[in-house]
N, C-alpha and C positions, 0 to 999 in steps of 0.2 A: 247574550248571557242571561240566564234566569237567574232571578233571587228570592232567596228563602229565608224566610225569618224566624217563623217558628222553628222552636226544637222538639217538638211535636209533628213534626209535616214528615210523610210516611219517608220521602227522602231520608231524611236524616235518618228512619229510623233502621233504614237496610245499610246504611252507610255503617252503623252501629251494630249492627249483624256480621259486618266483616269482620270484626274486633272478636270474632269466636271460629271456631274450625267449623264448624257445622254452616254457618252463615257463607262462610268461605267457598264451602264445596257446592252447595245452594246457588250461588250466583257466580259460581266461577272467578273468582276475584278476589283480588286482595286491596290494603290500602300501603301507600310508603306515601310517609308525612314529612315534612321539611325541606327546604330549599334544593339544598344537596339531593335527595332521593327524587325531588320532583324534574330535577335536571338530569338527573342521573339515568329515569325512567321513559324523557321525553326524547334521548338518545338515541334510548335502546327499542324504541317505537313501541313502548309496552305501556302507555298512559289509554285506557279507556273514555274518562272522564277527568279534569284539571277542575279542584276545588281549590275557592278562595274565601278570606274573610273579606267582610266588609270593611274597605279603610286600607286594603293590602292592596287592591287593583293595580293602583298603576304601581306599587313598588314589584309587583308580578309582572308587567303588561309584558316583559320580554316572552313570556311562557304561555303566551296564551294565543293558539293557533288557530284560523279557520276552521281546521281537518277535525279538531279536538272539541267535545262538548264541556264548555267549561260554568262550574255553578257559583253565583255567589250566595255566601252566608252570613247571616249576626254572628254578632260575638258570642253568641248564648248558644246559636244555634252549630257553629263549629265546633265551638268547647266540646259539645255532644259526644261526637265524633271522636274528637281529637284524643291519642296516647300519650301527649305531652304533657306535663306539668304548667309549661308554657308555651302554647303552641306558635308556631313563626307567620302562622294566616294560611299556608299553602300547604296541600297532600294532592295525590292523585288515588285515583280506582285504574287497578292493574289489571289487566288480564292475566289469571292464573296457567301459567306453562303445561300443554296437554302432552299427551304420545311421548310421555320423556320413558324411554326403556332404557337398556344396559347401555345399546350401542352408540347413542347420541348422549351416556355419559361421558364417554371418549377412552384413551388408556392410560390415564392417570386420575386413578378415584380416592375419594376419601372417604372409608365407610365410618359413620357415629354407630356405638353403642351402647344407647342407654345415656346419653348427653342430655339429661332435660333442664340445666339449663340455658334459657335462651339467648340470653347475653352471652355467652358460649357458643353458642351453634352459632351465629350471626359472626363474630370473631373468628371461628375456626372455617367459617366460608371464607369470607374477605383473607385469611391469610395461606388458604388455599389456592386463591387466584392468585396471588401476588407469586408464592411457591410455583406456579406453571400447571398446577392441576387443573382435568378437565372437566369434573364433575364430582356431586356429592352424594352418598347415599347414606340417609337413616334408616334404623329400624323403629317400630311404631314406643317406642320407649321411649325415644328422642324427643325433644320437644318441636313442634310442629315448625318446616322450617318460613311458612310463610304468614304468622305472628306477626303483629307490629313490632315488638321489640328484636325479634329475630329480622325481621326483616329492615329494620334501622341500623343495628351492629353489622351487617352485612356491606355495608357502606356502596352498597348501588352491587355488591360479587352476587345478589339474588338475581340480577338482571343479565348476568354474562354467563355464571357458571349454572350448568341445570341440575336440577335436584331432586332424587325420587326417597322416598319413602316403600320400605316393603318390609313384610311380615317377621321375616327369615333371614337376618344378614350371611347368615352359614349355609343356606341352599342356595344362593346367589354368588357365595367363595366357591363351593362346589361346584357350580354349575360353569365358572367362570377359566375355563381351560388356556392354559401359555400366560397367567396373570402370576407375577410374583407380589406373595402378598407378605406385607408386613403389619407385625401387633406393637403394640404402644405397652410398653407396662412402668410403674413406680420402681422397678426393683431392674429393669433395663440400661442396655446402654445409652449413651449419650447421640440422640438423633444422626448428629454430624458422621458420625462412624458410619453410618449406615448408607447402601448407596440407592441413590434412587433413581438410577439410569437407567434401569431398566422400560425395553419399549409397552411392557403393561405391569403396570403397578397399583396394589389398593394398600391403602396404607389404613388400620384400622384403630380408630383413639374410642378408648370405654369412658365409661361414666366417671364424673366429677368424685 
């Protein structure tokens, strides 16, 4: 295990870079913070790196694997990092999911429209998976879905369900032949009416 102290040390400062989409797309990664997302992540073999505070070691020591390069940090120097108010000592660095197309969405999708915000998207993932859907798709309105807060509300549905991001959510309904699709609206009926047995379905919810 290495330790880092300063909140100055270039570490920290890319770890800090993920906290932004541009940083994200840069080094292919993401961060999910807290107990829950760090177990959630070492599951689903999607941990790059396993970060700790100092002082958290051994209430961590379950989580911290040979296979895995794991760092520790000051308390000054995690705060850095950290999207919590009060952070719990443990996040991990994610490998960002590549080659996600239509077909490794599956036949049950969920297109966002213009959803930016993120406690939102994170929520409508996680009760997507719960629902039996197989994948998500935003258009670039939406807010980004691999965000720390997005990827927090997700409650680990970032790590199982895949999720692309494209220009055009209507050249991709278009394009997408034998798919029954359904729209969401305020002045609709009541979900339950609606069936969603079908073997391809995109169910589409617009903005807040």
């Amino acid at each position: 295990m290495k330790y880092i102290q300063s909140p100055q040390n270039p570490t920290v400062k890319s770890l800090v870079d993920l906290k932004n989409a541009q940083g994200r797309k840069e080094q292919q990664a993401f961060l999910a913070e807290g107990e829950n997302m760090a177990k959630e992540a070492l599951q689903e073999n999607a941990v790059l790196t396993l970060l700790l505070e100092e002082g958290k070691v051994e209430q961590y020591r379950q989580y911290i694997l040979d296979s895995i390069e794991t760092l520790v940090f000051s308390k000054e120097a995690f705060k850095k990092f950290s999207n919590a108010k009060t952070p719990q000592g443990i996040a991990c660095v994610c490998k960002m999911p590549s080659d996600v197309d239509l077909k490794s969405l599956g036949t049950k999708i969920v297109l966002l429209n213009g959803v930016q915000d993120s406690g939102n998207v994170g929520t409508i993932w996680r009760t997507a998976e719960a629902a039996g859907f197989s994948g998500l798709m935003l258009d670039k309105k939406s807010a980004d879905p691999f965000s720390p807060k997005v990827v927090s509300a997700s409650k680990g549905a970032c790590f199982r369900i895949p999720a692309k991001r494209v220009a055009n959510l209507g050249d991709i309904i278009s394009q997408s032949k034998g798919f029954s699709v359904i729209g969401t609206s305020l002045e609709g009926v009541p979900l339950k009416g609606i069936s969603l047995s079908h073997e391809k379905t995109m169910l589409i919810i617009g903005s807040e």
